[in-house]
N, C-alpha and C positions, 0 to 999 in steps of 0.2 A: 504494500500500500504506500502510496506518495504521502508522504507529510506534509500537511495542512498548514498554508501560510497564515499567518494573524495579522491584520490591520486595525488598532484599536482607532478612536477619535474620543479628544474631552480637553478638559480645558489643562495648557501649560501653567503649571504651578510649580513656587518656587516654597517650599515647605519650609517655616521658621521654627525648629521644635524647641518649648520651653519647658522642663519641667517646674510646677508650681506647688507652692507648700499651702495652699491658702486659698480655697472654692469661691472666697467672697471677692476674688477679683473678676471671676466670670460676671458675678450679678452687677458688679459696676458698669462692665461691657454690655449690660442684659444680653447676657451670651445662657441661653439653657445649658446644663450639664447632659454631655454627651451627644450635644448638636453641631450641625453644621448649620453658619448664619452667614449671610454675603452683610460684608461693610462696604461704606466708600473707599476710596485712595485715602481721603484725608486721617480718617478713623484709624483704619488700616497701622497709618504712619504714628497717628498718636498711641495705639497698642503697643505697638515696636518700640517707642520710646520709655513710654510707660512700662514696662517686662524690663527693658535693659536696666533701667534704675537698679533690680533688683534680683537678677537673676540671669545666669549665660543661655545659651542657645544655642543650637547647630541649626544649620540650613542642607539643604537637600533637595534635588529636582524632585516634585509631587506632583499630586493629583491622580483622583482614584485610577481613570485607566492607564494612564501613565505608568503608574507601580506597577499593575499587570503586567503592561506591555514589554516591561523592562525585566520580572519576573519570567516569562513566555523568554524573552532572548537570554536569558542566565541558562533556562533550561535549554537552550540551541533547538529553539521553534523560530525561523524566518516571520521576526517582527519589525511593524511599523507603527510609527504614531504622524497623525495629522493635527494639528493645531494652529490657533496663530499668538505671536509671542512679538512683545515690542521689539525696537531697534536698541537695545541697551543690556547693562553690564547683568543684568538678573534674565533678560531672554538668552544672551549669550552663554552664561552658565548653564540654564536647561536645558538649554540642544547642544552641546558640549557632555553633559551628561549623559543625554539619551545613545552620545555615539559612544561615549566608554561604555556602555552597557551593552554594546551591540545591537542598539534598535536603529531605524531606518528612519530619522526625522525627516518629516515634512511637513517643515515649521514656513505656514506664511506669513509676512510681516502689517506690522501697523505704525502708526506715531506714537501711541498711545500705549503705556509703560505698561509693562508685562507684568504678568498674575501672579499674586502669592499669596500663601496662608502664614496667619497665626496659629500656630497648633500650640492648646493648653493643655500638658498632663497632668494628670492632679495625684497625689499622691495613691489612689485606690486602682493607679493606671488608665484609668477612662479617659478620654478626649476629646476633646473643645475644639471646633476649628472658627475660626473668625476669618473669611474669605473675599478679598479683593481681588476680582475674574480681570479685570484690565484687558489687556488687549486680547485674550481669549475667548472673551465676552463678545468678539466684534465679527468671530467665526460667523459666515452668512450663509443663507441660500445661496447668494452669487457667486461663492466662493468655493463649491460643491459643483463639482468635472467627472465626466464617467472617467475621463484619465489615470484620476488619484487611484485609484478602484481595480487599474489592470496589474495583474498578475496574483493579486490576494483571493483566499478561499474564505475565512470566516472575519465579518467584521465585528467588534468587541467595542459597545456603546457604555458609556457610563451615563447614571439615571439622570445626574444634575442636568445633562443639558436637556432635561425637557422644561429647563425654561429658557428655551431655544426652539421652540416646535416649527417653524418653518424650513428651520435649518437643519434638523433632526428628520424633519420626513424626507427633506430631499435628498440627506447621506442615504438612511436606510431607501428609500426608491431607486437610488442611483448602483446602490451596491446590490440590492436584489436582482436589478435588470442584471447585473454580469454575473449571476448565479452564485452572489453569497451569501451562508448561511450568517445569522443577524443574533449575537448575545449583546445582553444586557443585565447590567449589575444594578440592585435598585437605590444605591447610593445612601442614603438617607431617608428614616421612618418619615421626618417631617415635610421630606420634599415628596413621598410618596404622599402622606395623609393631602398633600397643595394638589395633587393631581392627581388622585387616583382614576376619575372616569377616562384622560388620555392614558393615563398607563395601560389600564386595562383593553382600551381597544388597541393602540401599540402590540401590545401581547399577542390579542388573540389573531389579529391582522397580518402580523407581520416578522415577530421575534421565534426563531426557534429555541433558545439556552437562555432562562432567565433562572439569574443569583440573587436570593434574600435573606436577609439575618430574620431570624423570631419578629422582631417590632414590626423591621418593614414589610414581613409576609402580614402580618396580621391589622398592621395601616390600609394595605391594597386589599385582602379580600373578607377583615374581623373574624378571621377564624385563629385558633391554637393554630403551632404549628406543623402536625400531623395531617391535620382537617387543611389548613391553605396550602401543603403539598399536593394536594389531593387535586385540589383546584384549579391552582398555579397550572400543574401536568396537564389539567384539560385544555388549558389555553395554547399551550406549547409543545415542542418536543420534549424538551428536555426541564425540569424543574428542579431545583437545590433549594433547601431551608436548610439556613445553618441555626443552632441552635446551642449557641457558646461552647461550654465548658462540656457541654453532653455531645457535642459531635453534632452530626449534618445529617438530613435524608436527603438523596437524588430519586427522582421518578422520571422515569420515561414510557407511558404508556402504562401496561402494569406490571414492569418491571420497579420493583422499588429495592433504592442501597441504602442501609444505616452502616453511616459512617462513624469509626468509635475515637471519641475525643483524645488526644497524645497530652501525656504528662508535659507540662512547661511552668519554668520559674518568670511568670508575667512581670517585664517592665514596662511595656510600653503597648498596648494595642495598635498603636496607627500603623496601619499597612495589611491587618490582619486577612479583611476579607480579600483586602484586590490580591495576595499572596497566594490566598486559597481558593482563587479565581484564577492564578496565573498554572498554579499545578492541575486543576481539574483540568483547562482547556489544553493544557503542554499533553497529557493525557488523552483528552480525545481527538488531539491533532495526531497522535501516533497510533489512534485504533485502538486504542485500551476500553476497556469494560468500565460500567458504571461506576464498579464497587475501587476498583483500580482508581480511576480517575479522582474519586473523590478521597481516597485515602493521602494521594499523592497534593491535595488539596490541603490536606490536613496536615501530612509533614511541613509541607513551607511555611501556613502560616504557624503552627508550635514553635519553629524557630523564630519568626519575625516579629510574632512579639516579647520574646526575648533579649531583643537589642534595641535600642532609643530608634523611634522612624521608622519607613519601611523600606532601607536601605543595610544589606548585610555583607561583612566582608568574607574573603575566598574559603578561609577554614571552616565559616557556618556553611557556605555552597557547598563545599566536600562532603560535610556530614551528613548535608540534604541527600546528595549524589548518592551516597552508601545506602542510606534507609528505604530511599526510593529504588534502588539497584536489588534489594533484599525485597522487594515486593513480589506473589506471585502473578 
């Protein structure tokens, strides 16, 4: 079987990760505990400011499908990312990145300063993002070519931009017309609960592999998560509910895989799901079985939230390599 190229699309983000001793600075940001919230540039700037007083930081090329895509290329799955990312020192770092990683940028440009997050970890390891989209934000319809499109088999959508829906229908139309299979990760509970009636036609219309943690299965369709695997599957091919510390179900049809949670010493969750996004799909780009797929899901992210960000160095990729190499 020929191995399946990945073409993820979402927005370039430049990841600030701070760890924080002290939850009452989210409510200053009115930032919810373990949300994602879009700020302005201005805000954005005054976060940044405000964190450094008191606390270092790393930075890191982000953004959900981005870590995927960049996950998919660690595992040597033929990955691309399309985006578009300002003319300056923080768009340069992230397509700079995505080529040390072995991804395939296809970063088009703007005026207008490129995207980055505030990422809050709080001591119990949960995650705050505070997100200025900048020039990512300004991805269009117009800017959506069957072009981009040739030579890839599956395209890899992150949920956020469906507060992009013109520009989201025309990726996924453009990329079905060349015959590719269409995943989607659903990003965030609160940006599903904003939109569940286009999610749900998205789905059933159009998505064959949709990815959800517990909240956001049960935002899109108010069921547990047994019961919205159930559902999710009727819309799609392929269905995943992850379901934290207890592991995942995949449904395809009524084929169903319970995937069994890996022991890990949690620092940090960000990166978790798009890791266990990036293993399930490295998995079914090479023909593996459900149960495979989703276990290999499970190895990457146990490791990734193990280390600050969802960036890991070569000694954790080795250990991935073994565990995943040990599978039958």
């Amino acid at each position: 079987m020929t191995q399946k190229k990945i073409l993820g699309i979402g927005s370039a983000l430049t990841d600030i990760l701070t760890q924080i001793d002290d939850d009452n600075i989210l409510a200053q940001w009115n930032l919810p505990k373990g949300s994602m919230t879009y700020v302005d540039a201005a805000t954005s700037v005054k976060i940044g400011e405000s964190l450094a007083k008191r606390y270092s930081n790393q930075m890191a090329a982000g953004g959900s499908a981005a870590n995927t895509i960049s996950g998919l290329a660690k595992m040597n799955i033929e990955a691309g990312f399309l985006s578009k990312i300002g003319n300056d020192e923080v768009g340069r770092f992230f397509e700079n990145e995505m080529v040390s990683t072995h991804v395939k940028p296809i970063m088009l440009k703007s005026e207008t300063p490129s995207g980055r997050v505030q990422a809050f970890v709080s001591t119990d390891s949960e995650r705050t993002f505070a997100t200025c989209l900048g020039a990512s934000a300004e991805l269009s319809a117009s800017d959506i070519t069957p072009s981009l499109f040739e030579g890839w088999d599956i395209f890899y959508v992150e949920g956020y931009l469906v507060a992009n829906p013109s520009m989201l229908d025309k990726a996924i139309a453009t990329a079905k017309a060349k015959g590719m299979e269409i995943a989607i990760d659903m990003a965030s509970y609160n940006v599903v609960e904003e939109n569940r009636d286009y999610l749900t036609r998205l789905i059933k219309e159009n998505i064959d592999i949709v990815f959800a943690n517990e909240a956001e299965a049960k935002a899109l369709t108010g069921l547990e998560p047994e019961e919205a695997l159930h559902q999710i599957a009727s819309m799609c091919k392929i269905a995943v509910v992850k379901v934290g510390a207890k592991g995942a179900y995949v449904q395809q049809g009524d084929e169903i895989a319970s995937i069994d949670p890996l022991e890990s010493h949690v620092i940090d969750t960000t990166g978790a799901g798009d890791m266990w996004a990036a293993g399930f799909l490295a998995g079914y780009a090479k023909g593996e079985n459900l149960k495979k797929c989703g276990t290999m899901g499970a190895i990457i992210a146990a490791n990734v939230i193990e280390v600050m960000g969802a960036k890991m160095d070569e000694a954790r990729w080795e250990k991935i390599y073994e565990a995943i190499g040990k599978l039958q």
